[in-house]
PDB file with one MODEL, atoms N, CA, C and O in Angstrom:
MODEL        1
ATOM      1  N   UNK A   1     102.581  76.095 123.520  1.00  0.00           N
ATOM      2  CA  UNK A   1     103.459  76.047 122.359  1.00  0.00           C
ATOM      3  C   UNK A   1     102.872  75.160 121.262  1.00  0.00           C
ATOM      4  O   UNK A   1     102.861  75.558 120.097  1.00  0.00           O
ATOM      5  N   UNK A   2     102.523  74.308 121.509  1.00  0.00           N
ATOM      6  CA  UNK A   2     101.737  73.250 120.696  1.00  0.00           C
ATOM      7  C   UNK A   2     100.613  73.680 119.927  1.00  0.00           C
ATOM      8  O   UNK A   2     100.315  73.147 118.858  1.00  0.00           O
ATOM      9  N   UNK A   3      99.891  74.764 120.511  1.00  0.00           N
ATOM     10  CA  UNK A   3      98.664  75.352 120.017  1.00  0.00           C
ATOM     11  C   UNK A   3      99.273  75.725 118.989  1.00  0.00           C
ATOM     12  O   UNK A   3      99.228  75.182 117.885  1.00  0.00           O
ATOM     13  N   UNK A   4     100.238  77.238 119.479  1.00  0.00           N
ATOM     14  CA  UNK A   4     101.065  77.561 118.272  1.00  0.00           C
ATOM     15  C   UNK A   4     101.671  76.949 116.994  1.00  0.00           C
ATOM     16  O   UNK A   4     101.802  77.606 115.961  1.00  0.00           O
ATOM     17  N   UNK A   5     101.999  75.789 117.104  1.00  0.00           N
ATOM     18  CA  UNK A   5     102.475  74.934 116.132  1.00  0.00           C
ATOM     19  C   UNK A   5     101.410  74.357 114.849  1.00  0.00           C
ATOM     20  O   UNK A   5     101.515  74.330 113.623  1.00  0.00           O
ATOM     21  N   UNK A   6     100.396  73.939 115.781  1.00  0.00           N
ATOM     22  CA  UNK A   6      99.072  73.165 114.958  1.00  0.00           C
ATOM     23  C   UNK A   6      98.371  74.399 114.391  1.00  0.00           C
ATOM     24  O   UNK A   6      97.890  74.326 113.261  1.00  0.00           O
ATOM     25  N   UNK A   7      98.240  76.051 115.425  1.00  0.00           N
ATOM     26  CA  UNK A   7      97.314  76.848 114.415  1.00  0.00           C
ATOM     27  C   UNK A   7      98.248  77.432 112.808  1.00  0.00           C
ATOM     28  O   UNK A   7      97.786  77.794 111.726  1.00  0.00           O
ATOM     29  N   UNK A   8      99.507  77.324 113.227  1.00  0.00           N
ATOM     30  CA  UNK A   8     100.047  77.744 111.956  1.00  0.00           C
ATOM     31  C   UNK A   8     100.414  76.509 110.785  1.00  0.00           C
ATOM     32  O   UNK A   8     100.983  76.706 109.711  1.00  0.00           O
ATOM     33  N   UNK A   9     100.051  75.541 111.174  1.00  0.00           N
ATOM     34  CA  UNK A   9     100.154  74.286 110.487  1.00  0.00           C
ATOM     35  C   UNK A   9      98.899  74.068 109.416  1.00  0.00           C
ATOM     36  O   UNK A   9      98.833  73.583 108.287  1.00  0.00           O
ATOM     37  N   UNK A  10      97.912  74.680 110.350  1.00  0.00           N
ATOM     38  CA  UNK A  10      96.290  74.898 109.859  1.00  0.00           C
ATOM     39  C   UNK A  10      96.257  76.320 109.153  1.00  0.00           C
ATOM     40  O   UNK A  10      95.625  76.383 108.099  1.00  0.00           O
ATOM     41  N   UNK A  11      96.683  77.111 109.481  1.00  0.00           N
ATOM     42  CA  UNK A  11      96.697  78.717 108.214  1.00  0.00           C
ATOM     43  C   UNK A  11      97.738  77.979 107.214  1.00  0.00           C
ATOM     44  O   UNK A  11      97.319  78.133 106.067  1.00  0.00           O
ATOM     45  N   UNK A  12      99.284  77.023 107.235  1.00  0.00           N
ATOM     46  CA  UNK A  12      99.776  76.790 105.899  1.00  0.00           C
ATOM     47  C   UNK A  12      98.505  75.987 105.382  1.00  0.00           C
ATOM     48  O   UNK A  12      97.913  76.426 104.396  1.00  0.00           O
ATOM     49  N   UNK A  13      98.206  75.209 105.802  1.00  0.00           N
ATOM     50  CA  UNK A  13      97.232  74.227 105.026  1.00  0.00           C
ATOM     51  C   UNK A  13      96.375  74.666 103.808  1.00  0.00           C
ATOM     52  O   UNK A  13      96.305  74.233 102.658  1.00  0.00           O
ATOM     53  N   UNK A  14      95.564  75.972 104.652  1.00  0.00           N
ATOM     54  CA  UNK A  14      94.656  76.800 104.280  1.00  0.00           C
ATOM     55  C   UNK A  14      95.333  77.434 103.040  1.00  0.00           C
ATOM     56  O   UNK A  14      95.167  76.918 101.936  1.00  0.00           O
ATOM     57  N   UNK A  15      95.933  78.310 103.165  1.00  0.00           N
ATOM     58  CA  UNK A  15      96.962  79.103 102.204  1.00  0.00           C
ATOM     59  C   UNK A  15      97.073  78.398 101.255  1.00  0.00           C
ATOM     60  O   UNK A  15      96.789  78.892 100.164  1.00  0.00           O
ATOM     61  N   UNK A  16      97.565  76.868 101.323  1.00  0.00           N
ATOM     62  CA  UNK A  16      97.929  75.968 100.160  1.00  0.00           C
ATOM     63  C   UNK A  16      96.406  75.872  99.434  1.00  0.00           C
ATOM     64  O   UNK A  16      96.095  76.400  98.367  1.00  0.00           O
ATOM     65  N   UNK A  17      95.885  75.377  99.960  1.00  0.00           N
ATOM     66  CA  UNK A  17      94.512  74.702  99.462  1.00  0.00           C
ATOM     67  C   UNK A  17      93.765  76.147  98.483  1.00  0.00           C
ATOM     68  O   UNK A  17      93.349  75.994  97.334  1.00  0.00           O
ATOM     69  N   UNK A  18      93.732  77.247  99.094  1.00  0.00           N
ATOM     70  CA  UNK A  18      93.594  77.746  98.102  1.00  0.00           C
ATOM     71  C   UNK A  18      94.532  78.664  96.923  1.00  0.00           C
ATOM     72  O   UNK A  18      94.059  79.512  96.166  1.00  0.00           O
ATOM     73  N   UNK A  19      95.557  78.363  96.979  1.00  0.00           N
ATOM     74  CA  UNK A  19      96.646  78.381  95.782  1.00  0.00           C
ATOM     75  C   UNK A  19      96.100  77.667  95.140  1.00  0.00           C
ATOM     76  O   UNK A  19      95.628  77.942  94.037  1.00  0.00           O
ATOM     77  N   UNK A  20      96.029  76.152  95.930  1.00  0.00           N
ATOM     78  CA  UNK A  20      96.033  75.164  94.456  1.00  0.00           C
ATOM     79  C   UNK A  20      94.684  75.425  93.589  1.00  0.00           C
ATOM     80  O   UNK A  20      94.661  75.217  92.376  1.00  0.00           O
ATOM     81  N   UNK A  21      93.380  75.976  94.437  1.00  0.00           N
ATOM     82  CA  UNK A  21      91.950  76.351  93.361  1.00  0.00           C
ATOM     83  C   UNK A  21      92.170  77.537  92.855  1.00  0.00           C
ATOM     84  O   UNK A  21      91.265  77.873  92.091  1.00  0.00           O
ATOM     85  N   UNK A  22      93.032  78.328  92.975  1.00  0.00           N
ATOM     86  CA  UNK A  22      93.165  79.842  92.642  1.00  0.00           C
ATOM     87  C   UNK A  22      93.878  79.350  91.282  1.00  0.00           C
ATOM     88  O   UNK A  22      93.434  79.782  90.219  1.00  0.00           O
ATOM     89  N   UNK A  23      95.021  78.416  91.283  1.00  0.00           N
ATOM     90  CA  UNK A  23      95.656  77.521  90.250  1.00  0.00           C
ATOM     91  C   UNK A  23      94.311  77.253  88.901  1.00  0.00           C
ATOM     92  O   UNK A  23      94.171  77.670  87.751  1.00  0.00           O
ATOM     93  N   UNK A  24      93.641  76.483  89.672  1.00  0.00           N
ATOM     94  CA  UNK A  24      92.974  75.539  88.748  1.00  0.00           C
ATOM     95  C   UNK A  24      91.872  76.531  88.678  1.00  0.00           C
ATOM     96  O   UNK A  24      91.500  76.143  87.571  1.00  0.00           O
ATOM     97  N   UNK A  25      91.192  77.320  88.901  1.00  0.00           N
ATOM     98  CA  UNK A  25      90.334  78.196  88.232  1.00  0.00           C
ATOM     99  C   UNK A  25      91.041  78.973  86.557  1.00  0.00           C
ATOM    100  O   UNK A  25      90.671  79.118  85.392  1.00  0.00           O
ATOM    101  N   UNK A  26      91.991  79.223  87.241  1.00  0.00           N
ATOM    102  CA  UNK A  26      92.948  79.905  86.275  1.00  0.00           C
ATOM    103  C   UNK A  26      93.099  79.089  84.758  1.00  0.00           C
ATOM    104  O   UNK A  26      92.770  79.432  83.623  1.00  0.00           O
ATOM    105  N   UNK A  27      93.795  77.767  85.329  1.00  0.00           N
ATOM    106  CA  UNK A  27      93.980  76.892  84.166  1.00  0.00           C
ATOM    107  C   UNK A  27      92.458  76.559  83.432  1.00  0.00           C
ATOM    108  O   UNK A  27      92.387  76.556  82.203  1.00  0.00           O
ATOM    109  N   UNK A  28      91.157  76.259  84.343  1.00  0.00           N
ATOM    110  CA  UNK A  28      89.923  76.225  83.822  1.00  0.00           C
ATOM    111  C   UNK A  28      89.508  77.114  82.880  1.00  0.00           C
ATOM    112  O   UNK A  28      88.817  76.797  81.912  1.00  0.00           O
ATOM    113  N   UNK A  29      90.007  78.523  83.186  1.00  0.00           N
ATOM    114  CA  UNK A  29      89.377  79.867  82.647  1.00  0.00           C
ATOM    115  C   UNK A  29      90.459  79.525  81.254  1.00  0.00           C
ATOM    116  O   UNK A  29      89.972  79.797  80.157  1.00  0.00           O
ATOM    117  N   UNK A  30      91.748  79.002  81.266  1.00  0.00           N
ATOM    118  CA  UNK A  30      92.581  79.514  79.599  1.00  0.00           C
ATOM    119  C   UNK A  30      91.608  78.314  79.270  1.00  0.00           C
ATOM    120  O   UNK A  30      90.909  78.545  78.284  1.00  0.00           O
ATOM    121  N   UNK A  31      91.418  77.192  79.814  1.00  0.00           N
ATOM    122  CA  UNK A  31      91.070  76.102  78.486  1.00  0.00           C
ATOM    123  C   UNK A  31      89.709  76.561  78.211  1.00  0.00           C
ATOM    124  O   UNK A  31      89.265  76.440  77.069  1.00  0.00           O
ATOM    125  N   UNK A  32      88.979  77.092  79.176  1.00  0.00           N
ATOM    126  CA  UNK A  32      88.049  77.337  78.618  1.00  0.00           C
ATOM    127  C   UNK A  32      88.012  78.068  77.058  1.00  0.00           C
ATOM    128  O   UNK A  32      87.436  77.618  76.067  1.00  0.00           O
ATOM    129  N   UNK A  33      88.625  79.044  77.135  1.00  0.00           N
ATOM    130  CA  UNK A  33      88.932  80.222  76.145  1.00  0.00           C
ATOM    131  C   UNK A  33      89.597  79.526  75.439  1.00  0.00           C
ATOM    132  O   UNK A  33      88.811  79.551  74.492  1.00  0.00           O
ATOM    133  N   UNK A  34      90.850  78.563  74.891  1.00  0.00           N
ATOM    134  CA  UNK A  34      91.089  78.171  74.416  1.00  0.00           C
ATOM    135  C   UNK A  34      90.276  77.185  73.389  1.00  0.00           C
ATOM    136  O   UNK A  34      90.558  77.203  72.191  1.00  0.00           O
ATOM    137  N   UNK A  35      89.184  76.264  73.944  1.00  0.00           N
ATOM    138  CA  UNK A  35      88.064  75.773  73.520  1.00  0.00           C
ATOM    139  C   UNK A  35      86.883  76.161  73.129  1.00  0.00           C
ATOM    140  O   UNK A  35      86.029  75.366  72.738  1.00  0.00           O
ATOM    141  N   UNK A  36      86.710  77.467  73.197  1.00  0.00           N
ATOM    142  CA  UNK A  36      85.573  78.172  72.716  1.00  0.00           C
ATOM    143  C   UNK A  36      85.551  77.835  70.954  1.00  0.00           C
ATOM    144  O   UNK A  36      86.469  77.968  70.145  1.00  0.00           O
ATOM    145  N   UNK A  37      84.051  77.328  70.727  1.00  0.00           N
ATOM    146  CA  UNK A  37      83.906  77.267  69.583  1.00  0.00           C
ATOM    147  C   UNK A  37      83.995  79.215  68.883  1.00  0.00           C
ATOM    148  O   UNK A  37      83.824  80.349  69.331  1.00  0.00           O
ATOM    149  N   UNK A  38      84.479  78.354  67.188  1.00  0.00           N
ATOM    150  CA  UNK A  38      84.717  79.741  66.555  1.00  0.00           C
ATOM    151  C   UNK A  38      83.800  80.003  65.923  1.00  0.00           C
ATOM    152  O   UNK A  38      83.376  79.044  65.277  1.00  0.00           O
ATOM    153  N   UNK A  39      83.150  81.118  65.778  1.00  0.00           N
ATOM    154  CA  UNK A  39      82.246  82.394  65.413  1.00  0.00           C
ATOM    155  C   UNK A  39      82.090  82.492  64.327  1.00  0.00           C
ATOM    156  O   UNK A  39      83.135  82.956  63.870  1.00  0.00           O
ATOM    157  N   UNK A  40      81.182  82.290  63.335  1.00  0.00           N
ATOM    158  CA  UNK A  40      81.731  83.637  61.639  1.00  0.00           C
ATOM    159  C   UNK A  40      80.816  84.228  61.304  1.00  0.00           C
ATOM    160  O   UNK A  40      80.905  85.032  60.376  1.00  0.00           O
TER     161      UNK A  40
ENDMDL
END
């Protein structure tokens, strides 16, 4: 039972950890674009 407990403790972990870079790629990619020097 214990196994059970710790391997799904370790897939939430996982899951989170990459939300939160899936997050911050995201936010990286608008500022990027947001900061792009302008063109003429």
């Amino acid at each position: 039972m214990k196994k059970i407990i710790v391997t799904l403790l370790a897939v939430g972990g996982v899951l989170l950890a990459k939300k939160k870079m899936d997050e911050s790629k995201a936010e990286q990619a608008l500022w990027a674009e947001a900061t792009d020097p302008v063109s003429k």
